[in-house]
N, C-alpha and C positions, 0 to 999 in steps of 0.2 A: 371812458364811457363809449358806447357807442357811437355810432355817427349819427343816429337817428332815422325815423321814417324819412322814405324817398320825396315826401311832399314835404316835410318840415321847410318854413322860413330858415334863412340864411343867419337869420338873429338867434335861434336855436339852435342851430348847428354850428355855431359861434362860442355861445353858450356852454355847448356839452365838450365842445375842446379844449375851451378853459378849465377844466377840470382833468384834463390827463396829464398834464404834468407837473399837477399838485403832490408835492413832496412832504409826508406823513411822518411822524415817528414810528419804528421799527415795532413795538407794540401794537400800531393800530390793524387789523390787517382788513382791506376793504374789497368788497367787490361786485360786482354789478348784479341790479336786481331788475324784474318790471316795473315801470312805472305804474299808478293806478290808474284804471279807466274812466271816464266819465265827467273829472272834475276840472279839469282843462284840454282847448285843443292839442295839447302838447306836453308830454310828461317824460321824467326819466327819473331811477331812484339808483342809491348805493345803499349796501349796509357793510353794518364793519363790528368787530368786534375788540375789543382790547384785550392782549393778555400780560400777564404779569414780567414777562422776558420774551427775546427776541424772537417773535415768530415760530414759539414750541407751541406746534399740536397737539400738543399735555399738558399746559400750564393751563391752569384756571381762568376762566374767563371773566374777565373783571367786573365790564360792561358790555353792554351793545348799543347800536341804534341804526336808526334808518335816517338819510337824507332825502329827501323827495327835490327836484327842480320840476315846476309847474307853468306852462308857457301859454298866454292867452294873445297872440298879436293887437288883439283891440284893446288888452286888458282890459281891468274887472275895476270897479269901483270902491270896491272893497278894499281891494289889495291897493292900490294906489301907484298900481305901474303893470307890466306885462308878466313879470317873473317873479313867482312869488314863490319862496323857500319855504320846507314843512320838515320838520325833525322830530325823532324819538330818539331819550335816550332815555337806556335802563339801568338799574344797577340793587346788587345788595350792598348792606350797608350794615356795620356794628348797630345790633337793638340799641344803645344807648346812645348811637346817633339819631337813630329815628324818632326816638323819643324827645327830642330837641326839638318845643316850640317855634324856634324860627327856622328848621330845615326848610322850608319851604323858599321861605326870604332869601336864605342863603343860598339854595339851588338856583333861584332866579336869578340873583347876582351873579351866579359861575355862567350862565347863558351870556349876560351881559357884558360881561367881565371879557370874555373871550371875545363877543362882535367885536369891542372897544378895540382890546389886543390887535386885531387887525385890522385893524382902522375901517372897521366894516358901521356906515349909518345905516340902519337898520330902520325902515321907514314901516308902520302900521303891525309894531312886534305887537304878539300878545301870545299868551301861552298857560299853560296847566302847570302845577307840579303835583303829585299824586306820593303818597309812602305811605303803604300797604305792612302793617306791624299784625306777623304773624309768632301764635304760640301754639303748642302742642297739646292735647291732654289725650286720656285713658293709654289703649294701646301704641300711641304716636307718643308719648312724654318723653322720650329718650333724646328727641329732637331739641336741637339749640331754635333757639327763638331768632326769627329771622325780621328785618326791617326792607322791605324792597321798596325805592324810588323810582320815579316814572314821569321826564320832564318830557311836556309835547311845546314846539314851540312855532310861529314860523310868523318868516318879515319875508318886506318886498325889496329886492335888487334893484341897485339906480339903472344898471348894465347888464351887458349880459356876461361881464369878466365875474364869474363867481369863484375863480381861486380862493380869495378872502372867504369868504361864506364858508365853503368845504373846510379850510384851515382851523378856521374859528370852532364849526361844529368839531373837529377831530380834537380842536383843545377841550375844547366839555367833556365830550369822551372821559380823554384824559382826568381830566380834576375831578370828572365823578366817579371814575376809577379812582380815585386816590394816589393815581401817578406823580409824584412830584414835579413840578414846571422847569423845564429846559430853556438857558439861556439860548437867544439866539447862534447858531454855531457848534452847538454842545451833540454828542450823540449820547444817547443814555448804555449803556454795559450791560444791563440787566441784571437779574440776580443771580445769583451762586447758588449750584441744589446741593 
């Protein structure tokens, strides 16, 4: 990430270092976007997308999402500290996943599932899950019926070491990609065309 505005607090440019040498899986590929205006003194975002092998500009794109880092030195009340993390993450999904009463339950827990993984406490989480179940008719019928997911989520940082945080997001990623989980150590192959 950046280094940041020339006025930024030292606690945010702390912050945003922590995050450059967060080491990803070979599928995620990320890169720096603007932060949004308005909603804190201090913002930065990444997006990233996943694809199904190492870094091909042709393989299908799994998922996506955006990480937002939000920095209020007085902090916010709300948030219940100064940094407070915002995510999207997107994806298609087999129609007869989406069709699955508890996808929602179950998205939530891969959010969860992943903080835990990285030993991330996750203080004032709360979040959306959205799955958009679309089908074709007249001229359009020739279309497979598609299931789109759409988790928004965001908690507040004890620190401003957000390694963990970006780690955790990029495992969601993954598992809502349908990526299978890598032992710690492991590098994934990719697939064979």
């Amino acid at each position: 990430m950046t280094t940041g505005p020339r006025d930024a607090p030292e606690e945010f440019l702390r912050a945003l270092r922590s995050l450059r040498g967060v080491s990803l899986r070979a599928e995620v590929e990320l890169e720096e976007a603007p932060g949004p205006a308005r909603i804190a003194p201090y913002t930065a975002a990444l997006v990233a997308e996943v694809h199904g092998t190492r870094r091909d500009p042709d393989a299908d794109e799994l998922a996506s999402g955006r990480f937002v880092v939000l920095h209020d030195p007085a902090g916010q009340e709300a948030w219940e500290g100064a940094f407070r993390l915002v995510t999207l993450v997107r994806s298609t999904l087999e129609p007869e996943v989406g069709q699955d009463p508890m996808l929602a339950e179950v998205a939530w827990s891969w959010f969860s599932d992943a903080l835990a993984g990285q030993g991330v406490d996750a203080r004032a989480a709360g979040g959306t899950v959205t799955r958009v179940l679309s089908q074709s008719f007249g001229a359009l019928d020739e279309r497979p019926e598609l299931c789109e997911l759409e988790l928004r989520a965001s908690w507040t940082a004890r620190d401003e070491d957000l390694a963990p945080h970006l780690r955790a997001w990029a495992e969601l990623l993954c598992t809502v990609a349908g990526l299978p989980p890598l032992p710690d150590g492991v590098v994934a192959l990719g697939t064979r065309r």
